[in-house]
RODO-518678 format. One line per 5 residues: their letters; for each residue y, x, z of N, C-alpha, C, O. Coordinates in steps of 0.02 Angstrom, whole numbers. Atoms other than C-alpha are relative to their C-alpha. Layout:
residues N
a	Y,X,Z,Y,X,Z,Y,X,Z,Y,X,Z | ...
end
This chain:
residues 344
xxxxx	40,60,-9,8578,6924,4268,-73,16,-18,-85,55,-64 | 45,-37,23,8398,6940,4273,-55,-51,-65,-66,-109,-82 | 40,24,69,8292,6907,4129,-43,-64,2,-55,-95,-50 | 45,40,-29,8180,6781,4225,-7,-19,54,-7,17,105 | -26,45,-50,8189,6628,4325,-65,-21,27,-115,-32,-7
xxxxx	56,-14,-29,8072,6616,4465,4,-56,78,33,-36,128 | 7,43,-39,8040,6454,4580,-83,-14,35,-139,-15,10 | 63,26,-37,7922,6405,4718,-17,-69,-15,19,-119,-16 | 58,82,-25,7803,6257,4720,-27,-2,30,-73,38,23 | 64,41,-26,7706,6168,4842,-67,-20,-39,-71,-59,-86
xxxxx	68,-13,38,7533,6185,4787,-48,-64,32,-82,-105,1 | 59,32,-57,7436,6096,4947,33,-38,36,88,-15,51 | -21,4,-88,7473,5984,5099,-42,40,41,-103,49,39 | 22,-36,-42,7466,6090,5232,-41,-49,67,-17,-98,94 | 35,32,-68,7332,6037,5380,9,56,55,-23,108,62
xxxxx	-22,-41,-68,7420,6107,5542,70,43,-22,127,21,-26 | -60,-50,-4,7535,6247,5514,-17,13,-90,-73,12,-116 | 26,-35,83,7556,6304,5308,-5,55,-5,26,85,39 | 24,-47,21,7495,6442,5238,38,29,-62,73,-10,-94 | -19,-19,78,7547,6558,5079,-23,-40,-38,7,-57,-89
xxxxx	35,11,74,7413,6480,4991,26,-82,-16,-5,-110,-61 | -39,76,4,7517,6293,4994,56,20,-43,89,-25,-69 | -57,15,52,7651,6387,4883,-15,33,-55,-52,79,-39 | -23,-34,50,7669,6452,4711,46,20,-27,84,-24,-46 | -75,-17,49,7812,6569,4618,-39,-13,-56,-96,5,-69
xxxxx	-1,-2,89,7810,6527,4446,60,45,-42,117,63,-28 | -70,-57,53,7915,6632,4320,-15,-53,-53,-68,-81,-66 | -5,28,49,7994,6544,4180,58,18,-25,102,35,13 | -68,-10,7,8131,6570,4068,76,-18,6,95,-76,4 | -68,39,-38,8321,6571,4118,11,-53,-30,22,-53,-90
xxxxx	-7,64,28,8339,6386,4106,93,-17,-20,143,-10,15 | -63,-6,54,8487,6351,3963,36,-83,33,14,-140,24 | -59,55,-27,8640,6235,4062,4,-49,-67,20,-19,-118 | -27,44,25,8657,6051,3963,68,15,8,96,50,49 | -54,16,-28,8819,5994,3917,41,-29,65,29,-86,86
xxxxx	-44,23,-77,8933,5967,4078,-61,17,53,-72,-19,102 | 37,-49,-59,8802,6083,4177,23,70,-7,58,90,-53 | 0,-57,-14,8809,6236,4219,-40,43,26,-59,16,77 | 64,-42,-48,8670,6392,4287,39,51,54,87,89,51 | -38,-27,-81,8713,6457,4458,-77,59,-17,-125,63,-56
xxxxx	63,-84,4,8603,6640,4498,12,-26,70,70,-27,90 | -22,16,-85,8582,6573,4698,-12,69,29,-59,106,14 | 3,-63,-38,8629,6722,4820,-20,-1,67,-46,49,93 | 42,-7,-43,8581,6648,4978,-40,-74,-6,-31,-122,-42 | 41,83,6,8449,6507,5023,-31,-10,105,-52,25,151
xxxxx	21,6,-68,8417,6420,5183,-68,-32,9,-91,-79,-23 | 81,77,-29,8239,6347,5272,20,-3,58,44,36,99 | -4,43,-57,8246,6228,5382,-70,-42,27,-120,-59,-3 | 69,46,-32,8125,6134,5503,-10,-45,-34,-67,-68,-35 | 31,55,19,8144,6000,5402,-54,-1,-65,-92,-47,-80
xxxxx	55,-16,73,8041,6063,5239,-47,5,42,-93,29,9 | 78,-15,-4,7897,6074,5340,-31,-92,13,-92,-104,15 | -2,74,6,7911,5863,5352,-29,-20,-54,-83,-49,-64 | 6,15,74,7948,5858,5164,-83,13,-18,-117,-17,-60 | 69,-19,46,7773,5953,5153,-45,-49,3,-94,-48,-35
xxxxx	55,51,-8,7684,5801,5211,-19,-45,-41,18,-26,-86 | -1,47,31,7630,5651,5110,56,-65,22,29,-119,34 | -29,35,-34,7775,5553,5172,49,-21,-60,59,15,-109 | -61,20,38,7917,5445,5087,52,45,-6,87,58,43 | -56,-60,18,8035,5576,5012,-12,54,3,33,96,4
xxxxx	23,-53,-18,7922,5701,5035,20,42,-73,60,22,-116 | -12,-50,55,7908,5864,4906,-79,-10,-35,-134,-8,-8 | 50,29,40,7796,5814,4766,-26,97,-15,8,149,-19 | 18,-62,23,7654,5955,4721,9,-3,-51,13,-53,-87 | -9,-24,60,7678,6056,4592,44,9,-38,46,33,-95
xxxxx	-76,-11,14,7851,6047,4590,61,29,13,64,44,72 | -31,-44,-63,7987,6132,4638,26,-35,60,35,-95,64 | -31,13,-52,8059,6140,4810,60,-7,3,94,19,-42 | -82,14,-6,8228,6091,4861,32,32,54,-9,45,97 | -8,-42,-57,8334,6184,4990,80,-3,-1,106,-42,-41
xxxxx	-72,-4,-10,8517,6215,5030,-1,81,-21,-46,121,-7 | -31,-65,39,8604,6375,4934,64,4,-23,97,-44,-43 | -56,-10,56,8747,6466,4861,-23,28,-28,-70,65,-16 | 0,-63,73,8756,6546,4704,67,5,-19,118,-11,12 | -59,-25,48,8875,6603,4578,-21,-45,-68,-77,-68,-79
xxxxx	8,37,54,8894,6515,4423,18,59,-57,63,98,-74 | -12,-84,65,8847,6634,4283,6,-10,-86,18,27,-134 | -19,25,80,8856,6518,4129,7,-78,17,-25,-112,57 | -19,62,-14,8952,6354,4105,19,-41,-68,49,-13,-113 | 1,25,54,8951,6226,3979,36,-86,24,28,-144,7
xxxxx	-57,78,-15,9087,6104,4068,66,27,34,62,72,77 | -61,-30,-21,9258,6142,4110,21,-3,69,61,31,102 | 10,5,-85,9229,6079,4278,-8,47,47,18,56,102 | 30,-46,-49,9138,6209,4335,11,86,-33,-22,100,-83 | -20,-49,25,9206,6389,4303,-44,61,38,-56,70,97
xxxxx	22,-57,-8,9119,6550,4283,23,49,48,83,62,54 | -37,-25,-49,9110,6665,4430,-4,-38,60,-19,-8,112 | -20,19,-59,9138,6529,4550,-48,-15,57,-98,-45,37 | 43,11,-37,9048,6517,4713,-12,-65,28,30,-98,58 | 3,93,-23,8959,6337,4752,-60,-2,37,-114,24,20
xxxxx	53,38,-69,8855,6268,4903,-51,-59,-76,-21,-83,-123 | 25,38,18,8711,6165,4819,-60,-21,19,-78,19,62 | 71,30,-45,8540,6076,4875,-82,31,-56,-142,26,-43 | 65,-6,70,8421,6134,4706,-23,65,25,-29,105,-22 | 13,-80,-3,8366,6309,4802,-77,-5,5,-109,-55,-14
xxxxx	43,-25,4,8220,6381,4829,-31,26,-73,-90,37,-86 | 16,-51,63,8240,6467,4643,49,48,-12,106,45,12 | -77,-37,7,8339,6613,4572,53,-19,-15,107,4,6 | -31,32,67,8415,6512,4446,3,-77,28,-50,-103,48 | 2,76,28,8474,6324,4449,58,-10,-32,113,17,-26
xxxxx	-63,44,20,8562,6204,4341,29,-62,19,-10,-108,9 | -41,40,-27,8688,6083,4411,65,-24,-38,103,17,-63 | -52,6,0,8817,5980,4370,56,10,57,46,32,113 | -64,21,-41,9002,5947,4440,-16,-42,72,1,-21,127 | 22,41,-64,8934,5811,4564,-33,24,28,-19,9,86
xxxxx	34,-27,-38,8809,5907,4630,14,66,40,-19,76,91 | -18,-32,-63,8885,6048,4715,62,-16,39,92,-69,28 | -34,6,-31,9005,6076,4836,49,73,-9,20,128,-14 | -22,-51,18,9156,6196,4807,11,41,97,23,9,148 | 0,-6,-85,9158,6328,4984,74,46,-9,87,87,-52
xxxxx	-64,-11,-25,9338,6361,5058,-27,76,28,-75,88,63 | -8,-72,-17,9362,6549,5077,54,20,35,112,23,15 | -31,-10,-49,9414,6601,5251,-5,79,12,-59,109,7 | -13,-91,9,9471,6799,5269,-48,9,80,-47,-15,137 | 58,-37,-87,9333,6883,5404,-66,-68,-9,-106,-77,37
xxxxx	52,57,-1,9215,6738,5365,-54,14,-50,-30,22,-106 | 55,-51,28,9050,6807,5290,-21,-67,-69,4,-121,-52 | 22,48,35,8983,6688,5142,-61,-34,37,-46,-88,63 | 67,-6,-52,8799,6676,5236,12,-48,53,-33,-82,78 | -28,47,-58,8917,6578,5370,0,-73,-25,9,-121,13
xxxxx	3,78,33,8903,6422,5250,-57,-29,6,-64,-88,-11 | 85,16,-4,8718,6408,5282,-22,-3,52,-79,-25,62 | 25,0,-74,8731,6439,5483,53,-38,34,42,-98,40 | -37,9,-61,8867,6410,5596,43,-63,-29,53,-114,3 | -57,34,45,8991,6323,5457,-57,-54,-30,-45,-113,-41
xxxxx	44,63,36,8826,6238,5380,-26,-51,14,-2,-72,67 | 59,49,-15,8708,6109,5392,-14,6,78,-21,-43,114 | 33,-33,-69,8656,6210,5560,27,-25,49,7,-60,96 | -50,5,-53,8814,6215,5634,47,-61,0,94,-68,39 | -41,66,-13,8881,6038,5589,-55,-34,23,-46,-95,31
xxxxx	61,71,-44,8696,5963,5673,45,1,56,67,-52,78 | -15,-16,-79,8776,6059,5845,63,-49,16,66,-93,60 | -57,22,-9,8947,6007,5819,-11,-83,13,11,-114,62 | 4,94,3,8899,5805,5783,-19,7,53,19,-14,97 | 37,25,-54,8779,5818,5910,49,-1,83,46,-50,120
xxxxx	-43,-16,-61,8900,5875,6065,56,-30,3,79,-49,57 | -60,41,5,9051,5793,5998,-6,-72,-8,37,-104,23 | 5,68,43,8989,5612,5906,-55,-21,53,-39,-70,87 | 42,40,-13,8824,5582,5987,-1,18,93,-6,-28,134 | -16,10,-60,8843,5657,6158,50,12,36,49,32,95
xxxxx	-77,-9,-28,9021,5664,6184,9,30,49,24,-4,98 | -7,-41,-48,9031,5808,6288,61,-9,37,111,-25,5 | -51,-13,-46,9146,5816,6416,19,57,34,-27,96,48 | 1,-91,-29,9221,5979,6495,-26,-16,75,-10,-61,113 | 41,-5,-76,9104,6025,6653,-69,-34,-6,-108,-21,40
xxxxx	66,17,36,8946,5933,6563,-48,57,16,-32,112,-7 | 50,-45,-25,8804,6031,6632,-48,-11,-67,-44,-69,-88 | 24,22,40,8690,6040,6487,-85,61,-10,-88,118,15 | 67,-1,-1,8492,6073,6445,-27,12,-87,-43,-41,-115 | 14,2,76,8446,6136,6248,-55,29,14,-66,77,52
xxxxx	71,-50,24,8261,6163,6185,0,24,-61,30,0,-110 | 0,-47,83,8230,6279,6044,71,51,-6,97,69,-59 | -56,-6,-11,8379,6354,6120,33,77,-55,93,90,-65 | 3,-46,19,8348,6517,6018,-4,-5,-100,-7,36,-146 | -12,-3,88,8358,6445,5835,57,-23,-22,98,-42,20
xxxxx	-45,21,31,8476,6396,5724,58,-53,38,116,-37,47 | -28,56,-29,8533,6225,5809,12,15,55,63,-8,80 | 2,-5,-81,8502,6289,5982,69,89,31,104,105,79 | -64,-28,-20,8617,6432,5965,81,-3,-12,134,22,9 | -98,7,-5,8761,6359,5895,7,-66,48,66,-81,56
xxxxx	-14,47,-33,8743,6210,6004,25,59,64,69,34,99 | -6,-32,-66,8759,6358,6150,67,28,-8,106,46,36 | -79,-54,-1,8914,6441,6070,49,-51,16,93,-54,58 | -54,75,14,8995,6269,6023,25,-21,82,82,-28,104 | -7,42,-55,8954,6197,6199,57,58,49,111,33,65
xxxxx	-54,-40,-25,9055,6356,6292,70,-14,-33,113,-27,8 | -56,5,2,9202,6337,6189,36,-55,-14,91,-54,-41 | -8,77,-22,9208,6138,6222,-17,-2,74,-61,-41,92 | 36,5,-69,9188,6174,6415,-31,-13,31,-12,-28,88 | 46,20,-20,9045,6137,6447,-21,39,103,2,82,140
xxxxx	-4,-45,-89,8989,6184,6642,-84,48,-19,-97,89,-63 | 84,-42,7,8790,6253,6660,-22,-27,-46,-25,-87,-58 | 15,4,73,8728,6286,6499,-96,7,10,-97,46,57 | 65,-19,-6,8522,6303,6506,-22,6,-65,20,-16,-104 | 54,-3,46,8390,6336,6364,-48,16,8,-61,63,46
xxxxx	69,-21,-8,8212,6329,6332,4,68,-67,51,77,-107 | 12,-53,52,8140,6491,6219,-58,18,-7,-91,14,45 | 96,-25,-10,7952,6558,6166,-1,54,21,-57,77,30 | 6,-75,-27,7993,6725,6227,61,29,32,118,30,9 | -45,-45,-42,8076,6828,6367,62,23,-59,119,0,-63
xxxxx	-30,-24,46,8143,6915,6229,78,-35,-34,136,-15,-38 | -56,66,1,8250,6769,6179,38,-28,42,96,-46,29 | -40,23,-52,8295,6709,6336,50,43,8,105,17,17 | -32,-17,-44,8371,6857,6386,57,28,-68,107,61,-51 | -65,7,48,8484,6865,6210,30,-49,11,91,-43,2
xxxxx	-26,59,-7,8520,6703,6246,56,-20,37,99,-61,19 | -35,-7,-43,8608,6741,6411,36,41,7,79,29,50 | -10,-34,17,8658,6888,6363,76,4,-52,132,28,-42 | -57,-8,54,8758,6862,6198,29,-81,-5,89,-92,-8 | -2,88,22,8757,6658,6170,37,-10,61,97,-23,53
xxxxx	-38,27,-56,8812,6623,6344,-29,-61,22,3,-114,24 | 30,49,-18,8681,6518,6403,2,18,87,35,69,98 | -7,3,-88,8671,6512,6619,-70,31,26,-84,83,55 | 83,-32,9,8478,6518,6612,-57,-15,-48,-52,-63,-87 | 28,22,89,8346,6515,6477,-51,8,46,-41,46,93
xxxxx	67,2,-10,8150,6479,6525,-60,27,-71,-50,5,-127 | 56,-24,49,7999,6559,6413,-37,-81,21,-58,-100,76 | 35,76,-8,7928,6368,6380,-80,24,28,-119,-11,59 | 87,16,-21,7750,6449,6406,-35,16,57,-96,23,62 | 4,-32,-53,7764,6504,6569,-19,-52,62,-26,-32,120
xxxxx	13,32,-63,7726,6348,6672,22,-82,-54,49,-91,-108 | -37,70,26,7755,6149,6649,63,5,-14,97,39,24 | -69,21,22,7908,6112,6575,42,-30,55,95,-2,66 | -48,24,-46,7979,5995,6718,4,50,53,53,54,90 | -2,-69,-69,7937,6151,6845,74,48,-39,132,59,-22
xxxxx	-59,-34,9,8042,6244,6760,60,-12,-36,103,30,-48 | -83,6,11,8185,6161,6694,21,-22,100,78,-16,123 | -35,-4,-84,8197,6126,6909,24,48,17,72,47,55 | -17,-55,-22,8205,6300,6919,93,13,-16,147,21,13 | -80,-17,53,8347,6323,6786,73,-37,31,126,-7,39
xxxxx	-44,38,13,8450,6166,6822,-25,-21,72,-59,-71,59 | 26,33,-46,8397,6122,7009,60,-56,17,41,-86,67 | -31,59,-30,8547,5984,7034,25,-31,-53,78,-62,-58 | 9,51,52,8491,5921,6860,60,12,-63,102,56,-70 | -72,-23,55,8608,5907,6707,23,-87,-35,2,-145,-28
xxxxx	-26,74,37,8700,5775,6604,-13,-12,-80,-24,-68,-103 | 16,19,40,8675,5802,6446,-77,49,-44,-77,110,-38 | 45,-50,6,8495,5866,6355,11,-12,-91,17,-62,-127 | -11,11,84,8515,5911,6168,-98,16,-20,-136,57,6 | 86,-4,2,8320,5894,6109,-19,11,-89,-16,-26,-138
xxxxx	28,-42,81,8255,6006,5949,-85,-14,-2,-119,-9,-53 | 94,-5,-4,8052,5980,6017,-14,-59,3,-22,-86,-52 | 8,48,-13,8021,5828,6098,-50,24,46,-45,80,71 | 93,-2,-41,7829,5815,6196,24,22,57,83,4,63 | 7,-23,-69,7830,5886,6358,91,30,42,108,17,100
xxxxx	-60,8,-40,8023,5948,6390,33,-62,-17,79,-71,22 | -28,59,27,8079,5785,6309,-10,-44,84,29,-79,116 | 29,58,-69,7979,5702,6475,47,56,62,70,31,113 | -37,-38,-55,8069,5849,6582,65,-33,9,91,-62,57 | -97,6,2,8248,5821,6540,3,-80,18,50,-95,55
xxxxx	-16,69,-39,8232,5628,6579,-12,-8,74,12,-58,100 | 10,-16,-48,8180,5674,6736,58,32,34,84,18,89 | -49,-35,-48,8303,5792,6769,97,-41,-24,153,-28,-1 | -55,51,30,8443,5675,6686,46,-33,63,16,-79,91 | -17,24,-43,8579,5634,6822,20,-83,-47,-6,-106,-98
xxxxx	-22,95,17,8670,5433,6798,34,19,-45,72,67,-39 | -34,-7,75,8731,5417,6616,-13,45,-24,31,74,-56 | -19,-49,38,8654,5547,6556,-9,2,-86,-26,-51,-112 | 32,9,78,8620,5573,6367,-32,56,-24,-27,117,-19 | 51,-42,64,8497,5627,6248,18,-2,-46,57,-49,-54
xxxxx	-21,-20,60,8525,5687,6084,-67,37,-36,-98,90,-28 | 70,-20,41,8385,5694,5970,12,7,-56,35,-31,-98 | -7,-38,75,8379,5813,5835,-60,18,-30,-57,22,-91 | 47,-16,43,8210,5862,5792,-57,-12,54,-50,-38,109 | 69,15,-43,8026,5860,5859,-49,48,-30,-97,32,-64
xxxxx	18,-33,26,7982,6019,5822,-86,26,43,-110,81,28 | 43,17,-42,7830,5999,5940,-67,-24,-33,-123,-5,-20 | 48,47,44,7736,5879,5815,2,17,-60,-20,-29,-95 | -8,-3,54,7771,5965,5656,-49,34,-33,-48,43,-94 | 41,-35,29,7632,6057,5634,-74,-18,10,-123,14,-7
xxxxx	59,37,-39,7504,5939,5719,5,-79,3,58,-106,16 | 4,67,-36,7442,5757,5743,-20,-22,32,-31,-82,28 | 53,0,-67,7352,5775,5899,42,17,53,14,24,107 | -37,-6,-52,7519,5809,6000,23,-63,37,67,-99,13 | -25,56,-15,7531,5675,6123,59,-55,5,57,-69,-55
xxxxx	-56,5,-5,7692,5579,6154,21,5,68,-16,-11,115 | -36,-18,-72,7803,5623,6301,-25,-49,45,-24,-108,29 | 15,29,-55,7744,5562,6452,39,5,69,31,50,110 | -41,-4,-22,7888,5495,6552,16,-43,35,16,-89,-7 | -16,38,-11,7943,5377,6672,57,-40,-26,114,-26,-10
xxxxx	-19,34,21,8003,5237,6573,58,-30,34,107,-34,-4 | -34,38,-55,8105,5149,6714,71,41,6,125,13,0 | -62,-26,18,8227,5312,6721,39,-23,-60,98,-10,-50 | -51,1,33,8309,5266,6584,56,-71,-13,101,-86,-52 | -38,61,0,8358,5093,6645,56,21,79,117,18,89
xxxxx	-44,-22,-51,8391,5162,6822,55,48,11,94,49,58 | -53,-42,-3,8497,5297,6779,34,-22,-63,48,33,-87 | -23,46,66,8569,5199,6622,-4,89,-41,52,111,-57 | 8,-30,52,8514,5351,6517,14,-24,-73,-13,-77,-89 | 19,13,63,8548,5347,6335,-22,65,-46,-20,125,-34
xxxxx	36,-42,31,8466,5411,6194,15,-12,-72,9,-67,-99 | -29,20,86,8531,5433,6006,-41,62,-36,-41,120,-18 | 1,-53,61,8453,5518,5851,54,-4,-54,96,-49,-58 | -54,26,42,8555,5549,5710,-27,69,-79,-72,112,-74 | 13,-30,75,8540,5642,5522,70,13,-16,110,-34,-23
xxxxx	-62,-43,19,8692,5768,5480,14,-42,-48,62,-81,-42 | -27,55,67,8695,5673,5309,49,-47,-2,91,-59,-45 | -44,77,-26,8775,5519,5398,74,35,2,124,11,-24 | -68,-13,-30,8913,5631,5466,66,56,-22,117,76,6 | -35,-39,19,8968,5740,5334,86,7,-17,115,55,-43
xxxxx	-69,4,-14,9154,5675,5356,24,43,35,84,57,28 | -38,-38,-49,9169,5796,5499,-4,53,-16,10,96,26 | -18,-74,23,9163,5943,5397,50,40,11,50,91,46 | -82,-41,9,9334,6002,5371,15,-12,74,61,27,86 | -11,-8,-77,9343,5961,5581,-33,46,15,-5,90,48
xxxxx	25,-83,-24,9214,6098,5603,12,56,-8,-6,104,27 | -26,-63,19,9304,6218,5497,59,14,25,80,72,20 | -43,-1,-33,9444,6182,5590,-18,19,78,17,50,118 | 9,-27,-98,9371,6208,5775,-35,79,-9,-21,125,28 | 32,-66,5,9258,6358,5709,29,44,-19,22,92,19
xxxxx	-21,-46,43,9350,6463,5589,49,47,48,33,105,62 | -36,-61,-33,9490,6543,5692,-36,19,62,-4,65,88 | 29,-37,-34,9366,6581,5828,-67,28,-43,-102,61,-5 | 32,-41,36,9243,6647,5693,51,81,-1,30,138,10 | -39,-56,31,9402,6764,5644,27,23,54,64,68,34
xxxxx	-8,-15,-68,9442,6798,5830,-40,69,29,-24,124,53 | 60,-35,-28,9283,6864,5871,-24,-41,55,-73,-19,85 | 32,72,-57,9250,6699,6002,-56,-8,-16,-101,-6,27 | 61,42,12,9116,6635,5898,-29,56,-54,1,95,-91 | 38,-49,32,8985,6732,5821,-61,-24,-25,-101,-45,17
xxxxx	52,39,10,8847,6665,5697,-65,62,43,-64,122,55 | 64,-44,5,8665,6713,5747,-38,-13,-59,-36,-67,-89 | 45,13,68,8547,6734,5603,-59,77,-10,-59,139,-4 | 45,-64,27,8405,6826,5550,-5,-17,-77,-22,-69,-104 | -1,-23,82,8422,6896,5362,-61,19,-19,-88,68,7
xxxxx	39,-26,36,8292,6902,5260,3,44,-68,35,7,-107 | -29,-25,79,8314,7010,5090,-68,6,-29,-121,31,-11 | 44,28,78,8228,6951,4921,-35,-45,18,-81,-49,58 | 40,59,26,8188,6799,4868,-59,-2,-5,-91,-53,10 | 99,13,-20,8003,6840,4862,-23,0,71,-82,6,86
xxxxx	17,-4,-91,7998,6840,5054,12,-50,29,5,-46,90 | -28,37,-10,8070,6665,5057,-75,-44,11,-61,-102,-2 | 54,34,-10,7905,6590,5087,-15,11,91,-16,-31,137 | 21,-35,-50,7859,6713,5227,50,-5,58,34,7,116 | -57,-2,-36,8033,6690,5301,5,-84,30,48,-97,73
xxxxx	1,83,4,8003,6482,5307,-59,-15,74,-54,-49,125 | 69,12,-52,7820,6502,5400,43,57,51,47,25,103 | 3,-30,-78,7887,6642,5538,60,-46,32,73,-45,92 | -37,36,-38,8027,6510,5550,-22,-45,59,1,-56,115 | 35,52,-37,7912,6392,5611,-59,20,60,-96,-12,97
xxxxx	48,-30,-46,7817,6507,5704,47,12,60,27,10,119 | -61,-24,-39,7985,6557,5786,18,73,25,38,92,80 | 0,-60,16,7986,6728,5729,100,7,21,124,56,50 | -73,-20,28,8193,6703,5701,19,12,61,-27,39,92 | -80,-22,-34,8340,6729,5826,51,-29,-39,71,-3,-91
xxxxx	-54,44,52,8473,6588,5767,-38,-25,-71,-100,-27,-79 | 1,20,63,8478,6527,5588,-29,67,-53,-10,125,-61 | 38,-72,39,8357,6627,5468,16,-40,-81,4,-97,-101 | -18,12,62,8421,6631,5296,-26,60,-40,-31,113,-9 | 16,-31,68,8364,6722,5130,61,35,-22,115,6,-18
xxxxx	-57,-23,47,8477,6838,5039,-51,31,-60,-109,49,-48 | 26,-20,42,8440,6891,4851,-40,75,11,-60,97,65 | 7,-4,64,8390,6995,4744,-71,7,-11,-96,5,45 | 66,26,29,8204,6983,4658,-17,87,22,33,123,16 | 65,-61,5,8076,7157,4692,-54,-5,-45,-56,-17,-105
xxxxx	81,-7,48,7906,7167,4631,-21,-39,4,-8,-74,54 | 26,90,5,7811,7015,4581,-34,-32,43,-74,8,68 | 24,50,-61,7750,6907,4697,-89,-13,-11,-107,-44,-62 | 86,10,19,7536,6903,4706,1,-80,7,-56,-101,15 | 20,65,2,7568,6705,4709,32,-29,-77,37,-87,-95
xxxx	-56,32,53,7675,6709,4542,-38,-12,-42,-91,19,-39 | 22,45,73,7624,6596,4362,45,34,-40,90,73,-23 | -54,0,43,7703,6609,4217,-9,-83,-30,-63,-111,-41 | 3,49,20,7769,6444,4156,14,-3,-60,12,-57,-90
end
C-alpha cells in the first residue's frame, strides 16, 4: 500500500474545452477508515462525458477545490466494520483518488464471472454498457430487423450499443465517427454496416449515403446537426433515444438542431431521454444477456487503457477530444509526481 494518498481537484471552470490547469493532485495522508468504514486502494477508475457537465456551475455540479467523484473498483485494504472484508473487490462512485473511504451502503459488491476481465465492470458490464442495453431494450425497444443509426459510434456507448444491437438482431447497423480510422474499426470488428467521418460533409448528406432507405431507430450521443439528420431520415414510428449532447459540452455558441418540426407529428416519431440511474434494476438482466457471450468470445469490450493514475486527467480531456476507441478507463499504479501535485 502506498504511503500516500493522492486526489484530483477542480481548480477552475473550464471556458470551452478544459485544460490541465482546471485540475489539481494533492497528496495527503492515507486517510484512517471511521468506525463501520473501510479504505479501498482503487485499481481502476472511469471518465465519462458526463464530468465534463459536473465541471460547470450547474446544480450538482463538482464544487472547486474539492475532490472529484467518478466510478471505480478497488480492493479494500483496511476495515473497521465487519461488513466489509479485507481483500474484497467493490464497485464504488468516490474515484478519482488512490485511496477512498466508504461505508457498507456505498459500494456495490461485483459478481465474479470466469474469462470476465475486472475492467469489464466499468465498460461493457458498467455504467457504459447498461446506458446501451436500457437504451435498445427499455427506451427504444428494438425489434429484430430494426435498421439503426448511432453517433459517437466509436466511444464507449456507441460501441456497445453496436455489439448489443447485432446480438438483439438488429438489421443495418450505421455510425457516425471523427476519423476514418474509427470508422473502419467500427466495421471491421464492432459490426457496424457503414460508419461516416462526421467531418466530411453535412451530416444529412451523409447519413443518405449510409442509410439511403432511412432507418428506424437513431440512438443519439451528440445532438446539433446529426440529431436534425436522423429525424429526417426517420421512417413512420421511428424512435430517438437520447443519451447525451456531446456536441454542446464544450461550447455555448452551438446552435440547436435545426429540423423540421412537423416530422415528428407526420411520421409519429418519438423521442425519449433517460439517466442509467433510473434503470439500475436491469443489472443482473445485462449480466445475464452479456456474460456468456463475453465468455464465448461473441461479445468483446472495446476500451482504451490508460496506466497510472497520474494520467487520469490527460485520459478525461483526450476523452473528450475523442482520442479513445470504446470506453477509456484508468488502471493504477502511481509513477513520478505529478507537476500539478500539493501537499495537503
Amino acid at each position: 500500500m502506498n504511503e500516500i494518498a493522492l486526489t484530483v481537484h477542480q481548480t477552475a471552470r473550464p471556458d470551452g474545452f478544459p485544460t490541465t490547469g482546471d485540475f489539481s493532485f494533492v497528496e495527503s495522508a492515507l486517510p484512517e477508515p471511521a468506525v463501520g468504514s473501510a479504505l479501498v486502494e482503487n485499481l481502476y477508475w472511469s471518465v465519462d462525458p458526463y464530468h465534463r457537465e459536473m465541471m460547470d456551475d450547474v446544480p450538482g455540479g463538482f464544487t472547486l477545490g474539492a475532490p472529484l467523484e467518478g466510478r471505480t473498483i478497488g480492493r479494500i485494504v483496511a476495515s473497521r466494520t465487519p461488513r466489509l472484508a479485507e481483500g474484497e473487490i467493490v464497485f464504488h462512485r468516490s474515484g478519482w483518488r488512490t485511496h477512498s473511504v466508504v461505508t457498507p451502503d456505498e459500494i456495490r459488491r461485483l459478481p465474479r464471472f470466469e474469462g470476465v476481465p475486472l475492467s469489464a465492470y466499468l465498460s461493457i458490464l458498467g455504467g457504459t454498457g447498461l446506458t446501451a442495453y436500457v437504451g435498445l431494450t427499455r427506451i427504444a425497444r428494438l425489434q429484430e430487423g430494426d435498421d439503426l443509426f448511432v453517433s459517437a459510434a466509436g466511444g464507449g456507448v456507441g460501441t456497445a450499443t453496436g455489439r448489443f444491437a447485432r446480438l438483439l438482431g438488429a438489421g443495418r447497423l450505421v455510425g457516425s465517427a471523427g476519423s476514418a480510422a474509427k470508422a473502419g474499426h467500427l466495421v471491421r470488428e464492432v459490426g457496424y454496416d457503414a460508419v461516416f467521418d462526421y467531418h466530411e460533409g453535412p451530416a444529412a448528406e451523409l447519413l443518405e449515403k449510409a442509410a439511403p432507405d432511412g432507418i428506424d431507430v437513431f440512438v443519439d450521443n451528440v445532438g446539433g446537426d446529426q440529431l436534425a439528420a436522423a429525424v429526417g431520415a426517420l421512417r413512420e414510428h421511428g424512435r430517438i433515444v437520447r443519451i447525451g449532447t456531446l456536441s454542446q459540452y464544450n461550447t455555448s455558441k452551438t446552435p440547436p438542431p435545426d429540423f423540421d418540426y412537423a416530422h415528428i407529428v407526420e411520421k409519429s416519431i418519438r423521442m425519449e431521454g433517460f439517466l442509467v440511474r433510473n434503470y439500475l434494476d436491469v443489472q443482473e438482466e445485462l449480466y445475464e444477456f452479456a456474460v456468456p457471450h463475453l465468455q464465448s468470445g461473441r461479445l468483446v469490450p472495446d476500451a482504451t487503457v490508460v496506466d497510472g493514475f497520474e494520467h487520469i486527467v490527460d485520459a478525461f480531456l483526450g476523452m473528450l477530444r475523442g482520442h479513445n476507441t470504446g470506453k477509456i478507463i484508468v488502471r493504477g499504479h502511481l509513477s513520478e509526481p505529478h507537476a500539478n501535485r500539493t501537499r495537503e
